[in-house]
C-alpha positions in Angstrom: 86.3 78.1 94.3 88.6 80.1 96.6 92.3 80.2 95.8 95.0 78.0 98.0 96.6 80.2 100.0 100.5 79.7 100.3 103.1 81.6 103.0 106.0 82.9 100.6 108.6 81.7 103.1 110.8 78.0 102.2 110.5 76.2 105.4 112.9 73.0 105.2 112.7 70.2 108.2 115.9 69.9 110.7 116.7 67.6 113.2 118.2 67.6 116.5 118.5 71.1 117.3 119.0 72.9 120.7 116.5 74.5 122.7 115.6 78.0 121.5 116.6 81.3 123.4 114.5 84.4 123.7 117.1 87.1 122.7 116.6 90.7 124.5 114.9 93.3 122.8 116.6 96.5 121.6 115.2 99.6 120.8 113.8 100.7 117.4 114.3 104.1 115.7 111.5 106.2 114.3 111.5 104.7 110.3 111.2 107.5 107.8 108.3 108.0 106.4 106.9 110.3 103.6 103.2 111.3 103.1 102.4 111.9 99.9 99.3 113.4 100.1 101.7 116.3 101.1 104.5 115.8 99.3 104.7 116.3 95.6 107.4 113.1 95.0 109.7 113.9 91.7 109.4 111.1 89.2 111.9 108.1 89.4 112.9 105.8 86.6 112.0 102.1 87.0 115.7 101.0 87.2 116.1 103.6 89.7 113.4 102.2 91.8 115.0 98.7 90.9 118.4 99.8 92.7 116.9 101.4 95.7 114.4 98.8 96.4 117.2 95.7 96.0 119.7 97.8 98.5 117.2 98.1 101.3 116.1 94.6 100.9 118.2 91.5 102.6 118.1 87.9 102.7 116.7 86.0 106.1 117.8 82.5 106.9 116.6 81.2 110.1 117.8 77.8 111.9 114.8 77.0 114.0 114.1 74.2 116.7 112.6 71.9 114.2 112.8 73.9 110.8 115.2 76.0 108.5 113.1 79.0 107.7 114.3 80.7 104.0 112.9 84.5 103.3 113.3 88.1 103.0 113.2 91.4 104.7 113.9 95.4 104.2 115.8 97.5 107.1 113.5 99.9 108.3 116.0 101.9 110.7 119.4 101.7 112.6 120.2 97.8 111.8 116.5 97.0 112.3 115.3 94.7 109.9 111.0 93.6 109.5 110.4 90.8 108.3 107.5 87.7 108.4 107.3 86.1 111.7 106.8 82.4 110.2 110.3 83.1 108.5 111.5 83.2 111.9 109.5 80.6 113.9 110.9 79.9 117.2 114.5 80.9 116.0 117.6 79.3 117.3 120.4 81.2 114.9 119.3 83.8 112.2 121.8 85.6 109.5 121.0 88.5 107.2 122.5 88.6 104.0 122.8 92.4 102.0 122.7 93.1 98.1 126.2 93.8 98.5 127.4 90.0 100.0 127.4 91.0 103.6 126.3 88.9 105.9 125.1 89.9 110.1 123.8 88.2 112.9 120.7 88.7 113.6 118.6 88.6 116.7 114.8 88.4 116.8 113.7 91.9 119.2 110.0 91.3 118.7 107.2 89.3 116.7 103.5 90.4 116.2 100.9 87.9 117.9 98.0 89.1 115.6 99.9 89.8 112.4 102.9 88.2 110.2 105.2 90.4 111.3 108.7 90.4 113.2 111.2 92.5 114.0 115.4 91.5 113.9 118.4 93.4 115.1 121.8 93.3 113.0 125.1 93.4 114.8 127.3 96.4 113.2 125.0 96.9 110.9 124.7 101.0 111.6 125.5 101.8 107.7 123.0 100.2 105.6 120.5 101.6 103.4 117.1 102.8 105.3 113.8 102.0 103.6 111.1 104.9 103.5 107.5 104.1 104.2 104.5 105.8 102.8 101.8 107.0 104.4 99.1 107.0 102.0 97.1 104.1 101.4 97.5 102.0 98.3 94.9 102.8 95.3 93.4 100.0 93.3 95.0 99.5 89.9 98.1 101.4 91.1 101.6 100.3 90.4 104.0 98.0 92.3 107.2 96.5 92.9 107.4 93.1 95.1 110.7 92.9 95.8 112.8 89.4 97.4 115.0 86.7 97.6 113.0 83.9 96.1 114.4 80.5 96.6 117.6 81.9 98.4 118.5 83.2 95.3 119.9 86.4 93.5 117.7 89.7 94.8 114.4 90.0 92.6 112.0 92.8 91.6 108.5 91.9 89.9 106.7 94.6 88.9 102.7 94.7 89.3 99.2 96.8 90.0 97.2 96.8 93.3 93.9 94.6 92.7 92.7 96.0 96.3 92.0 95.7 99.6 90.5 92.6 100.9 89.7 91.4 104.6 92.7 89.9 106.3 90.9 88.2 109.4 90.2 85.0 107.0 94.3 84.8 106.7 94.5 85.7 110.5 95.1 89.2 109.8 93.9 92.0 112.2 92.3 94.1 109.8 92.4 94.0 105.4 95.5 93.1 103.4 96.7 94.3 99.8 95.9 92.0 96.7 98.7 92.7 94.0 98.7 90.8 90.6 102.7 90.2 90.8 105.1 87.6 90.7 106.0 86.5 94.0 107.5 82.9 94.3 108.8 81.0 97.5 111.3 82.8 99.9 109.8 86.6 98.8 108.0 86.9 102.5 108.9 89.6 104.3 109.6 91.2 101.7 108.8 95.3 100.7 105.7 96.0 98.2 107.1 99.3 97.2 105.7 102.0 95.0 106.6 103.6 91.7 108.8 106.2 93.9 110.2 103.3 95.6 108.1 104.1 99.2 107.6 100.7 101.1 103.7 100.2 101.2 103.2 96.6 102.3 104.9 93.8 103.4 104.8 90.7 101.5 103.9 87.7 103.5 101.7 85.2 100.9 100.5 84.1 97.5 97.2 82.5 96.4 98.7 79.5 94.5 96.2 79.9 91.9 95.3 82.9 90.8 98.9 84.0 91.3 98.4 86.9 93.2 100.8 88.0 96.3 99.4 89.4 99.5 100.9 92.1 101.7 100.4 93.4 105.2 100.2 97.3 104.9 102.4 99.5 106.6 99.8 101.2 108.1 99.3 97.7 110.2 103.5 97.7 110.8 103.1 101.1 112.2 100.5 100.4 114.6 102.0 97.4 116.3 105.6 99.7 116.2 103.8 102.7 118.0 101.9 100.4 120.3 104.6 98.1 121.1 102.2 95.1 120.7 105.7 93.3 120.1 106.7 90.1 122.2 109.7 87.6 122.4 109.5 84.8 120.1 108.3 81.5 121.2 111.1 79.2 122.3 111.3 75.4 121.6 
C-alpha cells in the first residue's frame, strides 16, 4: 500500500487579508558550488557540519491571501534565499528569521511552475552565511543531514542515509526526487539535505507519513530552473 504523502510545510488558515502583490524580481548571483568528483573535500566533524548547516539555514513565515505558510530555507547567494514554493503560496508579507535571531523582509523574486521551488530576496541581508552546493549526485546508502525549523521552532539537524532515487512526476516533480530515511517533521520544507562535508544536495520539500521517509528536490533540478530562468512571479490572490 503506498505511503501518504505529506508537504513538510505548517499551513494555518487566515481570514480577511488583502489582495496579494507580485513583488519585482532581482537578480540572483552564481551560488558556489563544489564538484567533488574533482575535489578531494578534507574530512569535517559532525558538529562541524551541525554549525555550518544551522547558519546557512533560516526560518520562513509567510502571510498569504487565505493561509499562514510556516517553513524553512538556506541562502544560496547575496541575500537570496530558496525555499518550497507552497511555503510561500500567493504571499502577501514574508519574514526570514537567521540562527542568530535576525529577522528580514523578504520578497518572493521567482517560483518554479513544474517544481516546489521558490526563490526570496532579503533586505540588508549582504552578510550572511552562503550555502555551497554539490555537484555530484547523491549515492544510495550515503550519509545525510536534513536540516530545518520544524514547527517554528529552535533550528534542527537529523541525521540520515540516502535510500535512492525515485520518479518525481507521481509528486508533480519534473524528473526523480531523493528518498532519505531521516527525521523530518512539519515546517522542515525548504529546507537543505546536506552532505557529510556539509554541501547542500537536495532540497527538502515532503515526507511519506508512514514510512517516515523525507523527500528532496536535487540541486541538480534548482540548478536547471536557475540557469534557465524558468522562474515566474507568484500567483496573486
Amino acid at each position: 500500500m503506498r505511503s501518504r504523502l505529506h508537504l513538510g510545510g505548517l499551513l494555518l488558515a487566515a481570514v480577511g487579508l488583502a489582495s496579494c502583490v507580485e513583488p519585482p524580481a532581482a537578480p540572483l548571483d552564481t551560488p558556489a558550488m563544489v564538484d567533488t568528483e574533482e575535489v578531494e573535500l578534507p574530512e569535517v566533524a559532525a558538529a562541524s557540519v551541525e554549525r555550518r548547516a544551522q547558519r546557512v539555514t533560516v526560518r520562513v513565515r509567510s502571510l498569504g491571501c487565505e493561509q499562514f505558510g510556516l517553513g524553512s530555507g538556506f541562502v544560496l547567494a547575496d541575500g537570496v534565499v530558496v525555499t518550497n514554493r507552497h511555503v510561500i503560496e500567493q504571499p502577501r508579507e514574508v519574514t526570514v528569521n537567521t540562527w542568530d535571531g535576525r529577522s528580514f523582509a523578504a520578497e518572493v523574486t521567482g517560483v518554479a511552475t513544474d517544481t516546489d521551488l521558490a526563490l526570496l530576496q532579503l533586505e540588508d541581508a549582504g552578510d550572511l552565511p552562503v550555502a555551497e552546493l554539490r555537484t555530484a549526485p547523491v549515492q544510495r546508502g550515503e550519509e545525510v543531514f536534513a536540516v530545518g525549523y520544524p514547527g517554528g521552532g529552535p533550528a534542527q539537524v537529523s541525521p540520515g542515509r540516502v535510500l535512492g532515487m525515485v520518479d518525481g512526476t507521481v509528486l508533480g516533480e519534473p524528473a526523480e526526487v531523493i528518498r532519505v530515511e531521516v527525521e523530518i517533521a512539519l515546517g522542515s520544507s525548504g529546507g537543505p539535505l546536506v552532505d557529510r562535508d556539509g554541501l547542500v544536495v537536495g532540497v527538502v520539500f515532503a515526507v511519506e507519513v508512514d514510512a517516515g521517509v523525507g523527500l528532496a528536490v536535487p540541486v541538480e533540478t534548482l540548478l536547471e530552473r536557475l540557469e534557465s530562468g524558468e522562474l515566474v512571479a507568484p500567483g496573486a490572490c
